[in-house]
C-alpha positions in Angstrom: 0.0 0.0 0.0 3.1 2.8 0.8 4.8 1.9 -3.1 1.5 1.9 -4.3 0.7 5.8 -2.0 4.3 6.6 -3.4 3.7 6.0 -7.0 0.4 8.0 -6.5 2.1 11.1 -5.4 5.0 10.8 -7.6 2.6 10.4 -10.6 0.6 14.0 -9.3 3.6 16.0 -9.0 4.9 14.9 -12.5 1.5 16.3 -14.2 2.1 19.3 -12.5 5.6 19.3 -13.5 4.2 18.9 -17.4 1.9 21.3 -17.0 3.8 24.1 -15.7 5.4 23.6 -19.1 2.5 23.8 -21.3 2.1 26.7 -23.1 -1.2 28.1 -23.2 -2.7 31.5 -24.9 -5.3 31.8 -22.6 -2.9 32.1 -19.6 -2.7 35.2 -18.2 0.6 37.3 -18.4 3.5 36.3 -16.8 4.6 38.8 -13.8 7.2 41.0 -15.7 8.7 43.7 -13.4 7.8 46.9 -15.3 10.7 49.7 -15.3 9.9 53.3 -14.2 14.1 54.3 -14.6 14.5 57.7 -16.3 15.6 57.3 -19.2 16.7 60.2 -22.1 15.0 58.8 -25.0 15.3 59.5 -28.8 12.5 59.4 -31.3 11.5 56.5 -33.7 12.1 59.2 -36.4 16.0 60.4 -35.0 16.7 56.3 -35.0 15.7 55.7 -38.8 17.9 58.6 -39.6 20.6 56.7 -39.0 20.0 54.4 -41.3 22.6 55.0 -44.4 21.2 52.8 -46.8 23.1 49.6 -44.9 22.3 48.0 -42.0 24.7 49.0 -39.2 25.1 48.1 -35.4 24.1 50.8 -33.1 27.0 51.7 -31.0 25.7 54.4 -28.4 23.9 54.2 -25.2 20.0 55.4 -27.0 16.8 54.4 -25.9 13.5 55.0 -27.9 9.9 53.8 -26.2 7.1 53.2 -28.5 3.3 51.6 -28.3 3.0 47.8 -29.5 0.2 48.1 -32.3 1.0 43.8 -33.1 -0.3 40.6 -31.2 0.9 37.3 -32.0 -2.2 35.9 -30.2 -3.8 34.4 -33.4 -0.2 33.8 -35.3 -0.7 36.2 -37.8 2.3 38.0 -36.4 5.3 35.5 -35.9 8.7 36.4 -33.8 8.1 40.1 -34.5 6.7 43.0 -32.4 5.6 46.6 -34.4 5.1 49.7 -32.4 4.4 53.6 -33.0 5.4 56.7 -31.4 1.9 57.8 -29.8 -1.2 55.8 -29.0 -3.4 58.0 -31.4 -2.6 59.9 -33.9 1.5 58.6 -34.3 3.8 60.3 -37.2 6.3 57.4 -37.0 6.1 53.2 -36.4 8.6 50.6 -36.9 9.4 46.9 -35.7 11.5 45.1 -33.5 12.4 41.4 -34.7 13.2 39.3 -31.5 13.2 35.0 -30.7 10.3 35.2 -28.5 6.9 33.1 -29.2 3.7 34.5 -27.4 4.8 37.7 -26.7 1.4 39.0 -26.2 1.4 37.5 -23.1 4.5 39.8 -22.1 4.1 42.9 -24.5 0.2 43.6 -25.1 -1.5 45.7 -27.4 -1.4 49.5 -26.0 1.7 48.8 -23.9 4.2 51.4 -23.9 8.1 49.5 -24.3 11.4 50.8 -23.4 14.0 49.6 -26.0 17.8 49.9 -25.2 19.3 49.9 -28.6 22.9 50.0 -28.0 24.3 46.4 -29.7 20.9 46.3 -31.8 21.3 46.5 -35.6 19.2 48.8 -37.7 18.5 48.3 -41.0 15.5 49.0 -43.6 13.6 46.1 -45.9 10.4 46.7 -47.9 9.9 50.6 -46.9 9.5 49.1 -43.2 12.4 50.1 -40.7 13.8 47.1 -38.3 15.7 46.5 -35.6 16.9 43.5 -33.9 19.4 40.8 -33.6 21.7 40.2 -37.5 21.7 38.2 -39.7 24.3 37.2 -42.5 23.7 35.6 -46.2 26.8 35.4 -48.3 28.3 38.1 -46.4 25.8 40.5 -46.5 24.1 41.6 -42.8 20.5 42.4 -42.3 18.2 42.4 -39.4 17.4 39.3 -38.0 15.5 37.8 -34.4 17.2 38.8 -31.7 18.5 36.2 -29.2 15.7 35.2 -26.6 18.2 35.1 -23.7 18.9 39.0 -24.6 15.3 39.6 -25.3 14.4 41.6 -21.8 17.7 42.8 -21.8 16.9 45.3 -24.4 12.9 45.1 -24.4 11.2 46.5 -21.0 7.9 47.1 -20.4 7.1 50.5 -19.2 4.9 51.2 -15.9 2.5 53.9 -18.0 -1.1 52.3 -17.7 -1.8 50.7 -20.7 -5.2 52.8 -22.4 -5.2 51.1 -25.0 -4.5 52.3 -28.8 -6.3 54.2 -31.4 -5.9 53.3 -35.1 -6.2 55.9 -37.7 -9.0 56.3 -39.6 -8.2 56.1 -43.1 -10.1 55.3 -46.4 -8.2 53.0 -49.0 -8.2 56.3 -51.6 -6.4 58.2 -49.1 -3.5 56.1 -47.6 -0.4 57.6 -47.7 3.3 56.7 -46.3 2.9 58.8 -43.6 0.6 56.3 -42.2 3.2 53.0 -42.6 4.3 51.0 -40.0 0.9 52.2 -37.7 -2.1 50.8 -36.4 -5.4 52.1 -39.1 -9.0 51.2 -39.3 -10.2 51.7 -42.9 -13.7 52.5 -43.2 -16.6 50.6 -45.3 -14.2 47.8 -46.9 -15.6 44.2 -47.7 -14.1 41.3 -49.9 -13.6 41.1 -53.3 -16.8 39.2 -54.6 -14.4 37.2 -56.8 -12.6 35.4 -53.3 -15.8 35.4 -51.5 -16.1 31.5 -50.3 -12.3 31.2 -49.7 -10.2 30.8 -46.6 -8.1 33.6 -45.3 -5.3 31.5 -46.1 -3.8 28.8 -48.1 -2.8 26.3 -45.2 1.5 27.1 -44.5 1.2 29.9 -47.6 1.3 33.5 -46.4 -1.7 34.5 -48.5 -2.7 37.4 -50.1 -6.6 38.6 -49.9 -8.1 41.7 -51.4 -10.3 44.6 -49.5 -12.5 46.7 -51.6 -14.5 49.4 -51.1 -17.6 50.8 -53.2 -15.6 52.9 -55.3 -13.8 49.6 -56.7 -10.6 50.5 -54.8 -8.7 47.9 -53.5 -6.4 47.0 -50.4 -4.3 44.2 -50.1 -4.4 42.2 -47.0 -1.7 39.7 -45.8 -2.7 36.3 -44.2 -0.3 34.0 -42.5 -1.1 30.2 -43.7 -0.2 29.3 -40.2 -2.5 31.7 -38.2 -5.5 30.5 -35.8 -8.0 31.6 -38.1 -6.6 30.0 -41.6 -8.9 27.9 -42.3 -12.0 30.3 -41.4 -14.0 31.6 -44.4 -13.9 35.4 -45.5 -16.7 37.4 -44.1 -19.3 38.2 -46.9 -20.3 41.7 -45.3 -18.7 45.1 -45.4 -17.6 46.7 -42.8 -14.4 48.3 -40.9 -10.6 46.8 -41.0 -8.3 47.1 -38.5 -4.6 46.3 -39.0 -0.9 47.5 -39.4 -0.5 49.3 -42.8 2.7 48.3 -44.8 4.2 48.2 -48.5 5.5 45.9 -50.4 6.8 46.6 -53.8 5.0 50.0 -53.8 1.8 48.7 -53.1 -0.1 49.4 -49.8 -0.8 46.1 -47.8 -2.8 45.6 -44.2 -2.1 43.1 -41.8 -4.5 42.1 -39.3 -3.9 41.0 -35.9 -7.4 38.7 -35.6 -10.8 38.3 -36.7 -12.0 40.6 -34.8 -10.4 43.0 -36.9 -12.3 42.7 -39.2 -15.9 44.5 -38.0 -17.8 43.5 -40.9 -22.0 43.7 -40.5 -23.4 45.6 -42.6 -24.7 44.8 -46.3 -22.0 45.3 -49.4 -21.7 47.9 -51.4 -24.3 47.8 -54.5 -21.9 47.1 -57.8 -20.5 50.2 -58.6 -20.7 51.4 -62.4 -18.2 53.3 -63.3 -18.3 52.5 -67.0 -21.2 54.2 -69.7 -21.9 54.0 -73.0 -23.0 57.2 -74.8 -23.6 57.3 -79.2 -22.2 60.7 -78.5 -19.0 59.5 -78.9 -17.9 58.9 -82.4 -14.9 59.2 -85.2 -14.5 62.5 -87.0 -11.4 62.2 -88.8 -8.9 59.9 -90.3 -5.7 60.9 -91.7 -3.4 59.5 -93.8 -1.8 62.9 -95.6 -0.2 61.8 -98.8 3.1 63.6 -98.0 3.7 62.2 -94.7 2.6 59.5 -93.2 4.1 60.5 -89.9 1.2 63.2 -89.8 -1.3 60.4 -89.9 -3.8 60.7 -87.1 -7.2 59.4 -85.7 -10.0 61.9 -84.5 -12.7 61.2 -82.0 -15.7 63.8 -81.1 -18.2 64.4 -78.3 -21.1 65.7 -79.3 -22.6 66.0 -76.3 -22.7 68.4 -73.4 -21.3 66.5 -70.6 -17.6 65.3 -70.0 -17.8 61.7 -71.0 -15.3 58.9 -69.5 -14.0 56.6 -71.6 -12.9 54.0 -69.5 -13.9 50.4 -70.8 -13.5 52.1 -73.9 -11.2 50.8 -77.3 -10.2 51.9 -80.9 -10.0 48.8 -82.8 -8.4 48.2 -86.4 -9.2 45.2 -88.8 -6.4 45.5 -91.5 -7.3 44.9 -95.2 -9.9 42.2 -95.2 -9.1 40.5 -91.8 -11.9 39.5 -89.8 -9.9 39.5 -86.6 -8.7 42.7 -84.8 -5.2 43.2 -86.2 -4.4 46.0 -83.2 -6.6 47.9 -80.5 -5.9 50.8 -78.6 -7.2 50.8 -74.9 -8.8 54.2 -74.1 -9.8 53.6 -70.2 -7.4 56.7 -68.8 -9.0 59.0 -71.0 -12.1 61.6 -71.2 -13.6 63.9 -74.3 -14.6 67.2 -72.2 -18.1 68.4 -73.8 -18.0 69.2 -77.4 -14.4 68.4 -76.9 -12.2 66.0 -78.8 -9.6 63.4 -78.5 -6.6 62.7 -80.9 -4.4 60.1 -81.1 -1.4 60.0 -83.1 0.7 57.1 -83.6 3.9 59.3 -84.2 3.6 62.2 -81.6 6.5 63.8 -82.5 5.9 64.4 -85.9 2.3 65.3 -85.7 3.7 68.1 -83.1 6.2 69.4 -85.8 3.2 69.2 -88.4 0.1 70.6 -86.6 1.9 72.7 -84.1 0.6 70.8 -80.8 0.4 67.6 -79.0 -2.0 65.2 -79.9 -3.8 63.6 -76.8 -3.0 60.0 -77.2 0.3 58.7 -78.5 0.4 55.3 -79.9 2.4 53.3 -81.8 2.9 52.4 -85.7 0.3 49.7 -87.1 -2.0 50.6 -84.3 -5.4 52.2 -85.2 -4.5 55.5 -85.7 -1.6 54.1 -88.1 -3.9 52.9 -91.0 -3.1 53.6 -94.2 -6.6 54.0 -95.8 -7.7 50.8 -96.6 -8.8 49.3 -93.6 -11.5 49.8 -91.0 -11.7 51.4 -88.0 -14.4 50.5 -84.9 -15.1 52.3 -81.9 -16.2 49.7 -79.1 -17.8 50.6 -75.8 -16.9 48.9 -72.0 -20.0 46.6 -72.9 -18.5 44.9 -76.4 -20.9 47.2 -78.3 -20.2 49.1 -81.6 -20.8 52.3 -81.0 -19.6 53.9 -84.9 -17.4 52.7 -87.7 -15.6 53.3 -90.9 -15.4 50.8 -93.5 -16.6 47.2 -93.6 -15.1 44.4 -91.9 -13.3 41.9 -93.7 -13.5 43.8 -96.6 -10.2 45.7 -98.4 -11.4 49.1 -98.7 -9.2 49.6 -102.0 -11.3 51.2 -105.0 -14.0 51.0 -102.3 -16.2 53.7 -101.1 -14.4 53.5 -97.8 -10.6 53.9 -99.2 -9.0 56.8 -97.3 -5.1 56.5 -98.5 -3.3 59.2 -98.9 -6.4 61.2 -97.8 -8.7 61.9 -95.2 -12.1 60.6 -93.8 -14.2 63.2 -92.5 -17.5 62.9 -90.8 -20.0 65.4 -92.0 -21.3 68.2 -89.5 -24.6 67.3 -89.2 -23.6 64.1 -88.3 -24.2 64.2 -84.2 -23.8 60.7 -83.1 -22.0 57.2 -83.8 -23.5 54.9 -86.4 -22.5 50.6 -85.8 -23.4 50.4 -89.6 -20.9 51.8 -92.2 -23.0 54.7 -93.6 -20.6 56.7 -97.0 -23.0 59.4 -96.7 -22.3 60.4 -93.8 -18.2 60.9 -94.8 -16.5 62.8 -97.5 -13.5 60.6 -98.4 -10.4 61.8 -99.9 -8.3 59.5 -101.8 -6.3 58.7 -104.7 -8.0 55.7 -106.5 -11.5 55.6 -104.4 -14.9 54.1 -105.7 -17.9 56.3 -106.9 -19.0 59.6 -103.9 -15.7 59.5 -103.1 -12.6 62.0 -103.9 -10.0 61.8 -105.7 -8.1 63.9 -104.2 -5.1 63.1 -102.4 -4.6 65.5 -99.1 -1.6 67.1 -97.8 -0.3 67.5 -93.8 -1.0 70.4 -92.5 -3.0 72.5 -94.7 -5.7 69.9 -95.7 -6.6 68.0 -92.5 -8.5 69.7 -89.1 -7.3 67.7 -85.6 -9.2 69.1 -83.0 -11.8 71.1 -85.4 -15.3 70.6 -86.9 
């Protein structure tokens, strides 16, 4: 009965052995002593001055302090901790990169840190700022984790009451760099309808999601394949996002600390149209001037009142008698102000020496505005819709009523809108072998052509 007592005992105190060793999220924090020393600190912005365009060891006794605006309480955040000069409003943010897992449980969100940098390296990767232990690849140093054993060495935890942090407010339109490396909550984001149904990330794959809001702007948000919440489906509402901003490869990027980041209850955004059609639009000039075809150009006219947007918008050209589109020009950048135009020259520097101006578009040769009068010409609106022509598809326009070469095609005044259908009668041609109501008249650059006049 005492070896059987014995084993009993010795079996109680080994689980409590083992489970002192467990590590657990949910446990509370640790006792760390907090440090009330007074210290002469530098800013976050002094320290990145330093930075030379290397990374280098810091050699001098400085301190800086900072607010941690990272958790690695869901493992979206691994080994790193990212902090900013003020709890609201900050002007500057950075990161520290250190061996220490669950560091939420030492260094929570809205907890001021003290960070003795003397013996740190500094150095600079992706427009984000680092400092932290080194680390050395074919002999070239950068900032790598430092040591655990050296971690509260450098790292304290300040005795300010923690109240908490602020993010930004922001809108995805209006992000700037001043805002990197700190804690933002961008209003009235959801998911891209085209990812809704996926996970936030690819299991072990750092993933990249996409934010949106009702203006069709986009934010990119970063997903570790290892964090709690991988396998979790992307909300289908709109809503607010919380997370650190960052840039990678000049492209604004959030990354979120948890689900709960992401405050998403409302409905989405309606589908935003941003792309019209309008028969308003429509060619009113083609030139191919018999004494230089550098001078050649292609007109387009709005008839109406209104500034029109072109975006969705293309120019295509069907050489000869092809029946496919032999070039296209993409238009989506571009507006015609009301009774405006827009010109588009496939040699810009010659039609400036010709006409005495720059045309609005410059394109190159054998594109639309290249042809050299026997082929046709379409106008195509964002919805795959003819909106005007010249000429006939898969039909040469040599010794045709649409043959422009070494001439001009110009749309008649009382012509006000685009026409899908070929229509002669509503051109006079210019040519030098055309069919019957055409021309024959070849044209010369600048006196007998009209860019940017009706």
């Amino acid at each position: 009965m005492k070896i059987e007592r014995n084993i009993f005992y010795w079996m109680i105190i080994i689980g409590i052995i083992l489970s002192s060793c467990v590590k657990d999220k949910e446990f509370d924090a640790p006792d760390l002593e907090c440090s009330d020393a007074d210290f002469t600190f530098i800013s976050i912005s002094e320290l990145k001055n330093m930075y030379n365009g290397e990374t280098i060891q810091i050699q001098e006794d400085l301190v800086i302090n900072g607010y941690v605006i990272s958790s690695d309480k869901e493992g979206n955040f691994f080994n790193i901790i990212h902090f900013q000069d003020e709890p609201s409003n900050p002007s500057d943010g950075m990161q520290i990169e250190l061996e220490l897992r669950d560091a939420h449980l030492f260094f929570d969100v809205g907890q001021q840190i003290i960070i003795k940098l003397k013996g740190l390296y500094l150095g600079k990767s992706n427009d984000t700022y680092k400092i932290g232990g080194v680390f050395t690849s074919f002999g070239n140093r950068s900032v790598g984790r430092l040591p655990k054993n050296v971690v509260f060495d450098h790292v304290l935890v300040s005795c300010e009451p923690n109240d908490g942090i602020e993010p930004t407010l922001a809108v995805i339109s209006g992000l700037n760099d001043a805002m990197l490396n700190t804690l933002v909550v961008i209003n009235s984001v959801e998911i891209k309808q085209e990812e809704l149904g996926k996970t936030f990330a690819v299991k072990e794959e750092e993933t990249l999601r996409t934010l949106v809001d009702c203006m069709d702007n986009e934010l990119v948000m970063v997903n570790s394949g290892y964090a709690d919440f991988q396998s979790e489906s992307l909300p289908d509402k709109m809503g607010n996002a919380t997370g650190l901003l960052t840039k990678d490869n000049n492209q604004f990027q959030l990354i979120i600390r948890g689900v709960n980041d992401l405050e998403f209850e409302q409905e989405r955004c309606e589908d935003f149209i941003d792309e019209f059609t309008s028969p308003s639009i429509f060619i009113s000039e083609i030139a191919d001037p018999d004494n230089n075809a550098g001078a050649r150009f292609v007109e387009l006219y709005n008839a109406s009142e209104e500034s029109l947007s072109l975006k969705g918008w293309s120019l295509e050209r069907f050489t000869n008698d092809n029946t496919a589109i032999s070039s296209s020009i993409d238009l989506s950048e571009y507006e015609i102000p009301g009774r405006g135009f827009l010109i588009i020259s496939p040699n810009s520097e010659e039609f400036k020496n010709v006409y005495g101006f720059d045309a609005d578009i410059a394109v190159g040769t054998n594109s639309p505005a290249d042809s050299n009068g026997d082929d046709t010409i379409v106008l195509v609106d964002p919805f795959g819709n003819i909106i005007d022509i010249f000429g006939v598809i898969g039909e040469d326009g040599s010794n045709t009523n649409h043959e422009f070469e070494d001439g001009a095609a110009v749309r008649k005044l009382g012509v006000v809108s685009g026409n899908p259908v070929f229509t002669a009668s509503e051109w006079t041609i210019y040519n030098d072998t055309g069919d019957a109501g055409t021309i024959n008249q070849p044209q010369n650059a600048p006196l007998d052509f009209s860019p940017g006049m009706r």
